[in-house]
C-alpha positions as CSV (number, residue, x, y, z in Angstrom):
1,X,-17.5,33.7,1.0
2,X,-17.0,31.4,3.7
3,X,-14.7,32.4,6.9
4,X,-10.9,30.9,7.2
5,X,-12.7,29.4,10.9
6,X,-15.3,27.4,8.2
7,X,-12.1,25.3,7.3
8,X,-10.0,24.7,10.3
9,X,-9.9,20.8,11.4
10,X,-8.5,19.9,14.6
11,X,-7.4,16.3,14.6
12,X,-5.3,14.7,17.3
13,X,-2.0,12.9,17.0
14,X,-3.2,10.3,16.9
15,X,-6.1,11.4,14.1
16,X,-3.0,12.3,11.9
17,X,-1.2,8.8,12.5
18,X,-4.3,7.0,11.4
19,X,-4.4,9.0,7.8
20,X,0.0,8.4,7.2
21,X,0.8,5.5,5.1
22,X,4.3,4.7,5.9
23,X,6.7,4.1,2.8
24,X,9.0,1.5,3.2
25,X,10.1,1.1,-0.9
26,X,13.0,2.5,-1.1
27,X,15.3,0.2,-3.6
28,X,18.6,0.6,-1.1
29,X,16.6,-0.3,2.1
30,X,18.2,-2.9,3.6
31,X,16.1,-5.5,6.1
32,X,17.1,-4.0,9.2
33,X,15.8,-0.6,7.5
34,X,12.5,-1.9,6.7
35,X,12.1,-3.7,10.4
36,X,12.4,-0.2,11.9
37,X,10.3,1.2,9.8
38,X,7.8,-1.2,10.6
39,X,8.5,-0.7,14.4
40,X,7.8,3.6,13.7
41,X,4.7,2.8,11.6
42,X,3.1,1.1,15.1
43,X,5.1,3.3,17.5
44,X,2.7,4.7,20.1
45,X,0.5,2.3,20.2
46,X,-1.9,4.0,17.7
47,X,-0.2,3.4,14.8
48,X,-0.1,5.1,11.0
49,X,-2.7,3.6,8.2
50,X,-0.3,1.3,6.6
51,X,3.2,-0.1,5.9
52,X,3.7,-0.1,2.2
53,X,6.1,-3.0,1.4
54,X,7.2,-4.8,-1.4
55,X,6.3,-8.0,-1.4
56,X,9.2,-9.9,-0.3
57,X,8.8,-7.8,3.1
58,X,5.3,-9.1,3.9
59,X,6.2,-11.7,6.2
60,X,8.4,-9.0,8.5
61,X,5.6,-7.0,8.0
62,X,3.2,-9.2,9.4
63,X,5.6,-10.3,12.4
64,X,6.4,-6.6,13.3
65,X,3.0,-5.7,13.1
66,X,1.2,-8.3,14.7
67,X,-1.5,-6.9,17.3
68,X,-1.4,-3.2,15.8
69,X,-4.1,-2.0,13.8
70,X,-1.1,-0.8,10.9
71,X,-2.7,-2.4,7.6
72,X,-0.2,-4.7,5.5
73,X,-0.3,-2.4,1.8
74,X,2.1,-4.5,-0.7
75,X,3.2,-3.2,-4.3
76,X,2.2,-4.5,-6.8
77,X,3.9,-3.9,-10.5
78,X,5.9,-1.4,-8.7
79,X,7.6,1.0,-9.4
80,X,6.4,1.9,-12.9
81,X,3.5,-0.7,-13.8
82,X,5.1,-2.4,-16.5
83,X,4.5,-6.0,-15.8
84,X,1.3,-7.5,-18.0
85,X,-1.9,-8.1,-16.0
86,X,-1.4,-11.8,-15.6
87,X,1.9,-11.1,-13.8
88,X,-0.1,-8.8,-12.1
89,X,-2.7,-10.4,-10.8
90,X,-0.4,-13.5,-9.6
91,X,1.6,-10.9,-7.6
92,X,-1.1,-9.6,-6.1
93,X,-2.9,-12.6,-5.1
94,X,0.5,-13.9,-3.4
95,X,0.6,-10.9,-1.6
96,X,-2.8,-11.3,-0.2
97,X,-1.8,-15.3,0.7
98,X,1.3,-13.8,2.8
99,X,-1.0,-10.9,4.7
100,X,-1.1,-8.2,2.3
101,X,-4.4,-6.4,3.3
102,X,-4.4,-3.6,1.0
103,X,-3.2,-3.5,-2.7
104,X,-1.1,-0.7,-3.8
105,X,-0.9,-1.2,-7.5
106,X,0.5,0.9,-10.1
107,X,-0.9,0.6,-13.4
108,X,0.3,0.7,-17.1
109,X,1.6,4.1,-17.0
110,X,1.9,4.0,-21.0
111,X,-1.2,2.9,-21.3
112,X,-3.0,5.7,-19.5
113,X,-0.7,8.4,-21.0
114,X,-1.9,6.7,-24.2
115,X,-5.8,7.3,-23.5
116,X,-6.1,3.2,-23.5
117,X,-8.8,3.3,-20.6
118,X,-10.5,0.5,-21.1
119,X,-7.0,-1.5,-21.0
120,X,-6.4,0.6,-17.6
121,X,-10.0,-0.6,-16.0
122,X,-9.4,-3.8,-17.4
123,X,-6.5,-4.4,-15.1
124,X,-7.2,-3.1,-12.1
125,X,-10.8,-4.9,-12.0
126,X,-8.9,-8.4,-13.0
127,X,-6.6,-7.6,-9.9
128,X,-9.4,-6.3,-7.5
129,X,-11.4,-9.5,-8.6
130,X,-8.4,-11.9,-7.5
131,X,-7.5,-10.3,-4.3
132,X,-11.2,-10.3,-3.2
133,X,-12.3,-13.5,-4.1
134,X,-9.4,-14.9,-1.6
């Protein structure tokens, strides 16, 4: 068996920041929350992984980020993945128009808990063939 020293990781601030997406999705968040948000997820110069946004917030986003190395993640079909594909797929590719530079999308939770796989893989490759084409 392996020694508790074999699994100790030492990682700087900084380290940490890099591997923190920053939430900003909560539904009573006003602007003025989300801009400060923004401002925390660069704060120190090094900055967290991401800003998650929904996608009316991507153009603060991009202002308030501008120069950091914090990535632009919208939402798509958030919060519960209920919107069909197509809708889908159009939100996503507007998000990557405005500066959206990763794509958090929730799938069809039904169809998932259903065991409907193929509509599941279906989806997400008609979205990650949209956003990447762009």
């Amino acid at each position: 068996m392996a020694s508790q020293s074999e699994f100790t990781l030492t990682v700087t601030i900084e380290d940490l920041a890099k591997m923190i997406d920053m939430s900003l999705l909560h539904p009573t968040m006003t602007d003025e929350d989300v801009r400060q948000g923004l401002k925390l997820a660069r704060k120190y110069g090094y900055g967290m992984a991401t800003a998650c946004v929904k996608p009316y917030s991507i153009p603060m986003a991009v202002e308030e980020l501008q120069g950091s190395s914090v990535l632009i993640c919208p939402v798509i079909g958030f919060p519960h993945g209920n919107s069909t594909t197509v809708v889908k797929v159009f939100e996503a590719q507007e998000a990557v128009k405005a500066g959206g530079k990763e794509i958090d999308m929730v799938i069809n939770v039904g169809k998932a808990l259903g065991g409907d796989w193929d509509y599941v893989e279906n989806e997400i490759r008609q979205i990650n063939d949209a956003v990447t084409k762009n």
